[in-house]
Backbone as CSV, one residue per row, in Angstrom:
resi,resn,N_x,N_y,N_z,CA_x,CA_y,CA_z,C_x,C_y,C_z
1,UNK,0.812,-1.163,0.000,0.000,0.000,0.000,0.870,1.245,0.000
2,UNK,0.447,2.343,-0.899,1.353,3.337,-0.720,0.707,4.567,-0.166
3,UNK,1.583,5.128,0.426,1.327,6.249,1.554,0.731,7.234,0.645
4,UNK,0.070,8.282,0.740,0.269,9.668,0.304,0.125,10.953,1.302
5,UNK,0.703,12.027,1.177,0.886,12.781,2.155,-0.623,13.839,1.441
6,UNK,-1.838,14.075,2.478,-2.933,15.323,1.599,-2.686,16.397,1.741
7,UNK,-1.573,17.050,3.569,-1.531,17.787,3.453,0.300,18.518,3.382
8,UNK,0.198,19.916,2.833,1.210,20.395,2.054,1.874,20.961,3.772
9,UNK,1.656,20.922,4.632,1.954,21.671,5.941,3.030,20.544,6.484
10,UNK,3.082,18.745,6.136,3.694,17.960,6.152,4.924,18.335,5.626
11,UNK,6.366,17.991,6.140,7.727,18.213,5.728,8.105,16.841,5.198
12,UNK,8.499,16.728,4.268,9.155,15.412,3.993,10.655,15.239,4.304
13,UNK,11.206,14.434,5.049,12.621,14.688,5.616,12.629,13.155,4.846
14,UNK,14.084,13.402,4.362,14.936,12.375,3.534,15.802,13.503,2.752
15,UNK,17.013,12.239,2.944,18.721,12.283,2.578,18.433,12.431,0.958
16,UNK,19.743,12.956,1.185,19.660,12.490,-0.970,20.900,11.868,-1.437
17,UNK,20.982,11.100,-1.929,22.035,9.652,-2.046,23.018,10.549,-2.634
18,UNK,24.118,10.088,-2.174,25.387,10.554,-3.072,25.914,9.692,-3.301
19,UNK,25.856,9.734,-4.434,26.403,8.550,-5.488,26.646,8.943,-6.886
20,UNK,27.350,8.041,-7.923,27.750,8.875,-8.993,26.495,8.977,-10.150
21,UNK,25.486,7.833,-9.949,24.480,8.188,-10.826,23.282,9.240,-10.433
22,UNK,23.443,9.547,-9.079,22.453,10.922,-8.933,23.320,11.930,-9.073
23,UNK,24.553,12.269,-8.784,25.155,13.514,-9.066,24.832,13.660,-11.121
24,UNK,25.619,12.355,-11.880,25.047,12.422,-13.186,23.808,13.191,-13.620
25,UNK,22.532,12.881,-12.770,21.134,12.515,-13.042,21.374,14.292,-12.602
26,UNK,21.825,14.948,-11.884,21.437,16.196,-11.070,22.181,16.973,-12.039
27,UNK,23.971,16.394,-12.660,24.043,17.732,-13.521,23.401,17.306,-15.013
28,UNK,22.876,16.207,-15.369,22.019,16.242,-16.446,20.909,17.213,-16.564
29,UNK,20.283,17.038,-15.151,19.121,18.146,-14.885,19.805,19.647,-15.202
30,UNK,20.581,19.850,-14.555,21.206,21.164,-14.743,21.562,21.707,-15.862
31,UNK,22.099,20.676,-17.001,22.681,21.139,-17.971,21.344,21.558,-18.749
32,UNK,20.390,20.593,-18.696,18.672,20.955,-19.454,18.347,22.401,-19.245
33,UNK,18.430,22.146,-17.431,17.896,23.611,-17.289,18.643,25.327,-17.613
34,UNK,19.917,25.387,-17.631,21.146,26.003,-18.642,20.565,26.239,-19.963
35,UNK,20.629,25.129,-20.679,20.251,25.136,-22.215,18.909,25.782,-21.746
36,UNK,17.820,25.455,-21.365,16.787,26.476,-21.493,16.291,27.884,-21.047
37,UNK,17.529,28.029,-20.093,17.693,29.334,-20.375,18.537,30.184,-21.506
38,UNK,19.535,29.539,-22.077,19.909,30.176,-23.141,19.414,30.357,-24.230
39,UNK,18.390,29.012,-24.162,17.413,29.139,-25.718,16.678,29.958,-24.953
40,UNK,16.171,30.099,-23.907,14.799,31.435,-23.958,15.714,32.953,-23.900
41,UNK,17.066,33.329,-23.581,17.691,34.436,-23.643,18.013,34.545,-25.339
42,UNK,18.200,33.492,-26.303,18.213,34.018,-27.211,16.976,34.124,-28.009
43,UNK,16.001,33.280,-27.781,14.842,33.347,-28.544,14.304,35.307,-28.243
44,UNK,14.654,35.585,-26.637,13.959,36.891,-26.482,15.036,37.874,-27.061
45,UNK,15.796,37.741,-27.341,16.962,38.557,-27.915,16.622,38.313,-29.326
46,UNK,16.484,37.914,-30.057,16.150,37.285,-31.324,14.832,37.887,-32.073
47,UNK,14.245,37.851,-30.740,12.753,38.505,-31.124,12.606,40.352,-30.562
48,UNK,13.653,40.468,-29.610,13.573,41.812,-28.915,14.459,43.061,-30.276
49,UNK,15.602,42.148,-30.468,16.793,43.263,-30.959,16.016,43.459,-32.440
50,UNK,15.594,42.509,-33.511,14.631,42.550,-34.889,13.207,43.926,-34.685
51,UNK,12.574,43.899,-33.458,11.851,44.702,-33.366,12.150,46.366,-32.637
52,UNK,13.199,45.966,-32.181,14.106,47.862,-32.425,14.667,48.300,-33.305
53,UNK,14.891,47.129,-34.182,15.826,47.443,-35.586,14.530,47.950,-36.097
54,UNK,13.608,47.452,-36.322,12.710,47.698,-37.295,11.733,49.359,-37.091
55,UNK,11.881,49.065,-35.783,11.343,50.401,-35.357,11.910,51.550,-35.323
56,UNK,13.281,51.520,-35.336,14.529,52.468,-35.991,14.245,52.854,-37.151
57,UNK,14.141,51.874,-38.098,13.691,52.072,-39.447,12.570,52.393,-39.827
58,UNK,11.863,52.236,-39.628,10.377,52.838,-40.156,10.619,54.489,-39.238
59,UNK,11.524,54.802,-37.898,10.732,56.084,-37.874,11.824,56.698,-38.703
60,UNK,13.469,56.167,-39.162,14.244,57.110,-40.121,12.883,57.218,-41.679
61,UNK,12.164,56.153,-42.142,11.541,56.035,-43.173,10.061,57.052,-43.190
62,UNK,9.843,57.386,-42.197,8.847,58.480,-41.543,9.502,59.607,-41.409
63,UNK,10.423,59.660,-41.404,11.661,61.356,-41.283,11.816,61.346,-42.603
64,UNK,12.602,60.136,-43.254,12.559,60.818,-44.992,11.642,61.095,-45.652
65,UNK,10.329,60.525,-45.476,8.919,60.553,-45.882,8.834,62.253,-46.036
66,UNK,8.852,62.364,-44.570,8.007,64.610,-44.123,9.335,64.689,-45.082
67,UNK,10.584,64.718,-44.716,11.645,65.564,-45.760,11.241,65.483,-47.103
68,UNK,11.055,64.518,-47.743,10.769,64.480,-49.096,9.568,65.229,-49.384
69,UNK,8.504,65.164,-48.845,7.116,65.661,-48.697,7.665,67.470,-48.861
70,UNK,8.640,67.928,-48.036,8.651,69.218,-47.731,9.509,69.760,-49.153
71,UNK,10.707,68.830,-49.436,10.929,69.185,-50.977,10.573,69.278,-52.107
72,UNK,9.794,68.051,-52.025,8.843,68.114,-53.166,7.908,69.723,-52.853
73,UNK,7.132,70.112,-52.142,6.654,71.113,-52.305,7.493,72.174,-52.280
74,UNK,8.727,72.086,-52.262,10.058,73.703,-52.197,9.763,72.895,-53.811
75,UNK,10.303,72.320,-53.966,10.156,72.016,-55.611,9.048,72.924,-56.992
76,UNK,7.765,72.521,-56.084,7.302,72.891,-56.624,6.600,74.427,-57.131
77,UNK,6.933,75.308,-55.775,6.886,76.004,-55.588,8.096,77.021,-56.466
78,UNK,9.273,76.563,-56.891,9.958,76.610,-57.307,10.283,76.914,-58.807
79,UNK,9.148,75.775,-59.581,8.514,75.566,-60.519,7.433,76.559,-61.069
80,UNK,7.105,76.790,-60.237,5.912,77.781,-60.559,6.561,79.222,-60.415
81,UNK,7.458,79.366,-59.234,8.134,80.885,-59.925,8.880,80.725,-60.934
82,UNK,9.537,79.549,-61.346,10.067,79.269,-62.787,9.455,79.837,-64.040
83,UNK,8.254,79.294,-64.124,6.794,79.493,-65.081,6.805,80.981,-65.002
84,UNK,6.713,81.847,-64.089,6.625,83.085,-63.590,7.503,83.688,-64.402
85,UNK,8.718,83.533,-64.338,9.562,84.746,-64.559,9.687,84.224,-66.217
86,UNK,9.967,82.826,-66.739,10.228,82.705,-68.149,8.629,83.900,-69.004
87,UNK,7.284,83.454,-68.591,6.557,84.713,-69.020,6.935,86.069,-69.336
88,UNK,7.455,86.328,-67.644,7.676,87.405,-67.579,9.180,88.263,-68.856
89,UNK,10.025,87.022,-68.603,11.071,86.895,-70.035,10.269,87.118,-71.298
90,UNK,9.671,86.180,-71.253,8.908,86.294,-73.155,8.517,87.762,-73.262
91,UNK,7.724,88.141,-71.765,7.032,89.618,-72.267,7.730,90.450,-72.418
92,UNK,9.196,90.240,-71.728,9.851,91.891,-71.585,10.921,91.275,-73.095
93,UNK,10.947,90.126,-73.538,11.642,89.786,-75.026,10.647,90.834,-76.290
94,UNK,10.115,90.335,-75.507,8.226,90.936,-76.962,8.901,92.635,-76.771
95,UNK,8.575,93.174,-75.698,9.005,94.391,-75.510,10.304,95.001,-76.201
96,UNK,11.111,94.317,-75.502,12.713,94.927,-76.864,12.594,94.789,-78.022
97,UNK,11.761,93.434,-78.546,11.644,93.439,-80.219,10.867,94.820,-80.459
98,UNK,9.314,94.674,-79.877,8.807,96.143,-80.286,9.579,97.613,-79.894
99,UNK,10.853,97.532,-79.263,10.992,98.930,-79.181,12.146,99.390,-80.070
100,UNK,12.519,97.865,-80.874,13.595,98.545,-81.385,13.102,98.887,-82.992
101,UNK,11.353,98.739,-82.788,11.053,98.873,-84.420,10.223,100.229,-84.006
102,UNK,10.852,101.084,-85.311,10.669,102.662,-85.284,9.092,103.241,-85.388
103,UNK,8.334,102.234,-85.869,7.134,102.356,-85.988,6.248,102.305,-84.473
104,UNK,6.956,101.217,-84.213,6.243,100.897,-82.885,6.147,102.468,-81.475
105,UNK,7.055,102.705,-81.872,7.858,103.793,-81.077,7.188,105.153,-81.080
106,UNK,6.850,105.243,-82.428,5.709,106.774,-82.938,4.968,106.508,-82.654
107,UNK,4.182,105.349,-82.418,2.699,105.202,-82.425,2.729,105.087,-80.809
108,UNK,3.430,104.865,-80.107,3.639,104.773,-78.992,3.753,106.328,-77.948
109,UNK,4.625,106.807,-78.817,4.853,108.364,-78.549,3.464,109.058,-78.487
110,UNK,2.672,108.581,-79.652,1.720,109.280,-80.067,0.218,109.359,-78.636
111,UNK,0.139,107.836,-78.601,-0.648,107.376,-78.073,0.017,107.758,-76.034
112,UNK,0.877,107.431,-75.902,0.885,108.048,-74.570,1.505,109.866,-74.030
113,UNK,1.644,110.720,-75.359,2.593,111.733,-74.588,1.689,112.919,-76.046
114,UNK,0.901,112.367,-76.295,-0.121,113.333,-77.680,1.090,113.967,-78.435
115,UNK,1.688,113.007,-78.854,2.472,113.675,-80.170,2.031,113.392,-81.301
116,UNK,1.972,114.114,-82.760,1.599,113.877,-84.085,2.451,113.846,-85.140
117,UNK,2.104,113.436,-85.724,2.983,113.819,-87.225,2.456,115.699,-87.455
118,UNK,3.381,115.762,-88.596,3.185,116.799,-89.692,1.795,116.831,-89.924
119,UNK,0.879,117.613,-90.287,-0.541,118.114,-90.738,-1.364,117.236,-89.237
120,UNK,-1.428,116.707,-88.773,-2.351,115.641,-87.793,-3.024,116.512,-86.909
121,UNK,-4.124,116.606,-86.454,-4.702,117.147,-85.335,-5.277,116.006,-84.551
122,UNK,-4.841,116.239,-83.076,-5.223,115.323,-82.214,-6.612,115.983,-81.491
123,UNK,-7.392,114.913,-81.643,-8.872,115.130,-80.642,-8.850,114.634,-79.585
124,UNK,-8.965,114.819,-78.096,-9.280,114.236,-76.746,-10.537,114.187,-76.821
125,UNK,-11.156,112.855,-76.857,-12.445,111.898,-76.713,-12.520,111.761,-75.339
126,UNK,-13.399,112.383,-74.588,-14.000,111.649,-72.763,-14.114,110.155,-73.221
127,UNK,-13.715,110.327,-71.998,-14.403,108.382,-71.778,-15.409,108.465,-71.515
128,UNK,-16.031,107.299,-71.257,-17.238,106.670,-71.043,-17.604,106.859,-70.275
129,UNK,-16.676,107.159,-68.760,-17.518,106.651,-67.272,-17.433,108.373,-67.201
130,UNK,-16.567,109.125,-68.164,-17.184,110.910,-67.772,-18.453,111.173,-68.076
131,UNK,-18.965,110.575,-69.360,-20.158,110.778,-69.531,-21.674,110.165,-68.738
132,UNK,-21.135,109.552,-68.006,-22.103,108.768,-66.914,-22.235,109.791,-65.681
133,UNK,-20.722,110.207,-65.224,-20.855,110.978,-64.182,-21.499,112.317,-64.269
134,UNK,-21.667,112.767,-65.438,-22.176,114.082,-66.243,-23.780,114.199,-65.895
């Protein structure tokens, strides 16, 4: 018949053999329990150091993201005073062609400073919005 002890408040007193197959049996145990801590220090190392790497990276990939984001719009912005001033080139190009033609120049004279040719009489016409205010 075998004993069992129900309650845990019971001490169990007994020796522990020293001998060479329980010391074996004890650092066998030991060496198990070793190895499983090194497999669980590297499994958590394994799994810890991959997820700071990664999280390093995505926030440098979130910093180049806004940087690029912010160049692209200096870019573009850039672009558009580009557009700006080549206009502004064509118009003031248009301009030197017309001023260096002699025609352009009289009629120009004429029209902003009332100069005429020989025999010409100039008439001042009201505008429109004088005759409204009238």
């Amino acid at each position: 018949m075998t004993r069992r002890h129900s309650s845990n408040d019971e001490q169990q007193n007994f020796t522990k053999l020293d001998n060479d197959y329980v010391r074996n049996t004890d650092r066998a145990i030991n060496r198990k329990q070793q190895s499983r801590k090194r497999k669980m220090r590297r499994i958590v190392f394994f799994a810890i150091v991959p997820v700071i790497i990664i999280a390093l990276l995505l926030n440098v990939l979130s910093h180049q993201n806004e940087t690029l984001a912010a160049k692209e719009k200096s870019k573009e912005e850039a672009n558009k005073h580009l557009t700006e001033l080549k206009e502004e080139q064509e118009t003031l190009n248009l301009k030197i062609k017309q001023l260096q033609d002699d025609e352009y120049i009289a009629k120009l004279l004429r029209k902003e400073y009332y100069l005429s040719e020989k025999g010409e009489v100039i008439f001042i016409m009201p505008d429109k919005k004088d005759k409204k205010d009238d």
